[in-house]
Steps between C-alpha positions, in 0.01 A plus 500: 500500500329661791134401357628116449619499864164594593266276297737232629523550862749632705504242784819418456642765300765676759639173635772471238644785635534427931790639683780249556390593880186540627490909628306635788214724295372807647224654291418858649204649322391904578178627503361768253853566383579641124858471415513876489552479825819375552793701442665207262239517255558902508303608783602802675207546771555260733845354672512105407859421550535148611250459195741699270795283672335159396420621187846577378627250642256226340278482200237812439220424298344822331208337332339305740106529508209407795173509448331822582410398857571266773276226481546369162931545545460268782333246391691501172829493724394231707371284233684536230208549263297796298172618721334346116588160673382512903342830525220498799456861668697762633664391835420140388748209433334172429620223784518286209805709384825377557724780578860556492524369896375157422732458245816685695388255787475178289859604396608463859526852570410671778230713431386856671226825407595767655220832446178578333305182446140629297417219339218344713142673528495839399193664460304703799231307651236719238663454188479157279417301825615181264867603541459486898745230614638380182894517416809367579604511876884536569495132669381385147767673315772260526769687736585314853428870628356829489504847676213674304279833481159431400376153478182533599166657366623838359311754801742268792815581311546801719832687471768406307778793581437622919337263726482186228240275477793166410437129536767284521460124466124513569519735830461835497821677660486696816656799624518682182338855630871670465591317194513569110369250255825494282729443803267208597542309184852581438585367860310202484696473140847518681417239708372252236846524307730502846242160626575334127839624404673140498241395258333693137204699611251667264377821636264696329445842632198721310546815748249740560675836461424663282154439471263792613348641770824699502597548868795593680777179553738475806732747313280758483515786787113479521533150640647646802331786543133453395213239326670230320177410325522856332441476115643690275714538125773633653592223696563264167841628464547359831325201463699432157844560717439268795399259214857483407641533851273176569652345181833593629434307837434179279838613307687539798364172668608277238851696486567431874434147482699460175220366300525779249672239249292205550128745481344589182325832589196637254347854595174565288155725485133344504410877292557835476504777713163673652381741269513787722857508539719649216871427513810649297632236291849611287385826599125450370176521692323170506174460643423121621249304340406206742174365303594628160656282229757752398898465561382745815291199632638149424898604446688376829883491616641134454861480688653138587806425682701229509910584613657203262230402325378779320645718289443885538340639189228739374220290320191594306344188503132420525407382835156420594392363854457155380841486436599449884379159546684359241791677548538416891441148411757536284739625727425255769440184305102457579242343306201658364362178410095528593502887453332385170645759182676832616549766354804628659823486289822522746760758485781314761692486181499860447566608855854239469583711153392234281300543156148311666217518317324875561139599436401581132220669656311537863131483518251616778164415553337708743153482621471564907163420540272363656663677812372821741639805334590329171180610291655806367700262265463376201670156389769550257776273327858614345817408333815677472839513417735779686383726248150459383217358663156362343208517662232200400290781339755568211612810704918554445698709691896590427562513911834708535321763279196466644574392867077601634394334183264800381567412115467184356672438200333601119500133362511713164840666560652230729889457486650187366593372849161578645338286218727246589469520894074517470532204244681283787320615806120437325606151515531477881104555555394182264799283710422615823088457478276581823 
């Protein structure tokens, strides 16, 4: 079913299923955040509670992947679309793209970004010169307005955490020497639902906690009391908790003005955690694997929220990040007509308890380059299932048995259900051709 929805086209393929209201959408993505993390998904080093509150109150996803970095999830997300269709460079979107803000805005939505931007001219000035200026700028993107870290050439973004370097609406904002990055977008957030809350709003929020350099955050006692531009592991845990206090605020925000009921909330990962930090998940040590196509780099948290509309469950579906284009239009009624094919397939149906139409399998191709820093990896293309995974090379791995992937499969002493699995994922290369 899945591979007939994609040699098809999915341009239409959620619309069947829009809300018999059209919801506020707030789409909150972290940064560098595995789902060990959280203490829903079984995480015990770091407090997430209004995380953990959503959570059981709304749908928890365990098996929802990212690509193994930012860059690729992003564009993916936005799109709707497999890098194999519109990949350019890393910290490059094509302005020919249309994104999930032109079509949220065509709807009749209002339309907001709200956080790290990195999508428009990445390289240094002495590294694949070619790349210098090209991108997406956040006035191209399709949202009525932004408040964004990092739109320029990548050596102006300056901080992102103390003393940001933000642009909002084409100006760079003032009298930020006292401020943190996190507050700045979450503020400017606040403001965009309280300014729009008689009419739907979209707003998309990719934060940037809790993306490295790991520095102290205003909860931190070495905020008060000494350099805020101090880098350092330790600081992570705190980074990861005013991550959730700063989801909380949104939480809260929507509570007080009573829009909890009428605002579909998604909370998602662009990859896994930093490989330097090892966490205790269900009372295991897991190290991160930000870069690395293991569960340790691509496996995210997935919560969405929805007080009426959705019904709280535990769900192991497949969830890719193509899959939020189509599902917000679904939710909200919008066309996707001159996105071209998508890839996406929406779970709204899911997330109200219904049967939908879940992944058979979830596919990454990931290939970073050309892009400053990006040389160290090599291209490579999967399919999996929740349990196994096929690499393009013929390489199997059983996953839950073999979570770092250090022993593929004998093909000579395979199990029945790894026969089968391989024999259904080889066929996603030859549909989905480069």
């Amino acid at each position: 079913m899945q591979r007939r929805e994609f040699l098809s086209g999915m341009a239409g393929a959620g619309l069947a299923e829009a809300a018999p209201r059209r919801p506020n959408i707030v789409l909150i993505m972290a940064d560098d955040l595995g789902y060990e993390c959280l203490g829903c998904y079984g995480g015990s080093s770091y407090r997430t509670p209004n995380l953990d509150r959503l959570a059981a109150a709304g749908v928890r996803f365990t098996h929802a992947y990212s690509q193994p970095l930012c860059t690729p999830t992003r564009t993916q997300l936005l799109t709707g679309k497999y890098t194999t269709r519109n990949w350019k460079a890393f910290g490059v979107l094509d302005p020919k793209e249309r994104t999930i803000g032109h079509m949220m805005s065509a709807a009749g939505y209002r339309t907001c970004i709200a956080g790290k931007w990195q999508l428009y001219s990445y390289n240094p000035p002495d590294y694949e010169p070619e790349w210098r200026g090209k991108g997406m700028k956040p006035e191209q993107s399709g949202f009525d307005e932004y408040c964004l870290w990092h739109t320029d050439h990548t050596e102006l973004k300056g901080s992102r955490y103390a003393r940001p370097t933000i642009f909002a609406n084409g100006e760079r904002m003032g009298g930020l020497e006292d401020a943190y990055g996190e507050d700045v977008f979450c503020d400017y957030a606040l403001d965009f639902i309280r300014r729009n809350a008689a009419r739907p709003f979209f707003l998309y929020y990719p934060m940037a906690l809790t993306h490295d350099p790991f520095q102290p955050t205003p909860h931190s006692a070495q905020w008060k009391t000494g350099n805020r531009l101090e880098t350092d592991p330790k600081y992570f845990k705190d980074m990861v908790e005013y991550m959730d206090h700063t989801v909380g605020r949104v939480l809260s925000h929507l509570n007080a003005a009573k829009l909890d009921a009428a605002t579909l909330v998604l909370f998602y990962s662009d990859n896994g955690t930093h490989q330097s930090i090892t966490s205790l998940l269900n009372s295991r040590p897991i190290r991160g694997g930000k870069g690395l196509t293991t569960d340790a780099g691509t496996r995210v948290p997935l919560i969405a929220s929805w007080p009426g509309s959705a019904k709280p469950r535990v769900l192991d579906d497949l969830i890719d990040s193509t899959d939020f284009l189509p599902t917000i239009a679904a939710a909200a009624g919008a066309s996707t007509r001159g996105f071209g094919p998508l890839d996406g397939v929406s779970f709204l149906d899911r997330i109200r308890g219904g049967a939908g139409n879940p992944r058979e399998w979830q596919y990454c191709d990931f290939n970073p380059k050309p892009g400053w820093d990006k040389d160290r990896f090599k291209p490579v293309r999967y399919a999996r299932t929740q349990r196994f995974k096929l690499y393009e090379d013929g390489r199997l791995y059983d996953v839950p048995a073999d979570p770092l992937e250090q022993s593929p499969l004998n093909p000579a002493r395979m199990m029945p259900e790894a026969v089968e699995a391989q024999g259904k994922l080889s066929t996603v290369f030859k549909t989905i051709r480069r």
